[in-house]
Steps between C-alpha positions, in 0.01 A plus 500: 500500500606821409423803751555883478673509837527918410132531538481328790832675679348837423167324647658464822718822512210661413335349782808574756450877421158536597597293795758726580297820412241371745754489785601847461401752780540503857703166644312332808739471783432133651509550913758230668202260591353509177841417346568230782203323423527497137883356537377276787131429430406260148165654478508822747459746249239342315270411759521802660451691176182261431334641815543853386357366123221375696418816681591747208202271304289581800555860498539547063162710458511727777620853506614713728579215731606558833727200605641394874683161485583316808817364498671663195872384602697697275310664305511366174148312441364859655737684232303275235102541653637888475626477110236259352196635714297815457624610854430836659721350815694196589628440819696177603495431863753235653667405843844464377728820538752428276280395186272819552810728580621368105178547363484834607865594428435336091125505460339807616314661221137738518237307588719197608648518899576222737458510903670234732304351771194292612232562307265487775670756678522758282272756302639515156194543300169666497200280555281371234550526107872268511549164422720317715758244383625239656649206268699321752198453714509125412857425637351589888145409493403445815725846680426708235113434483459591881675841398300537197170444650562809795621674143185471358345783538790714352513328202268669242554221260 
């Protein structure tokens, strides 16, 4: 058989360009968890990045979207409810220091903060017209639904 391999090279180049054209803009600083579990981890970064599909499917035909999610870590499935949702506000809320202190220090945009702390103990959004997400919710069932059920009334959505 007798193929035209220059066709099919300019094919694929053509094809690495727009792959490369879509990569250019502003580079997305991984935080040191985030890299440690994807060196560390076979399928960290995918299943965490599936619970943020699932919840960005959840939120797709809203606008104006006020978002708190419980438990953000370092910020990066918040960074993506924030691009990829119609958000007016995002806030991530999380326990650990550290990961929130990154987030803050590489994330921070308008609309898009981060708060460290218990959740229950602190006012970080105004009541009614949020949703609240939580997509680790399934790794602690039986803690996190006591919390979430004296939560209830704060969560809008």
């Amino acid at each position: 058989m007798n193929y035209d391999l220059t066709e099919e090279t300019m094919d694929t180049k053509d094809r690495w360009n727009e792959v490369k054209h879509q990569l250019e803009g502003a580079v997305l600083t991984l935080s040191p968890k985030t890299s440690t579990m994807i060196r560390k981890m076979e399928h960290g970064l995918l299943f965490t990045l599936a619970r943020y599909k699932f919840a960005l499917k959840m939120m797709a035909n809203r606008q104006n979207l006020k978002v708190l999610e419980l438990g953000c870590n370092d910020g990066l499935g918040t960074l993506m409810i924030w691009q990829d949702c119609h958000c007016e506000q995002v806030i991530g809320v999380d326990f650990d220091e550290d990961a929130i202190r990154w987030a803050n220090d590489n994330l921070k945009q308008d609309g898009l903060s981060f708060v460290q702390g218990d959740f229950m103990g602190i006012d970080v959004f105004p009541r009614g017209g949020g949703t609240v997400l939580f997509p680790w919710m399934s790794l602690n069932t039986s803690l996190w639904n006591r919390r979430i059920c004296t939560f209830r009334p704060f969560a809008a959505t």
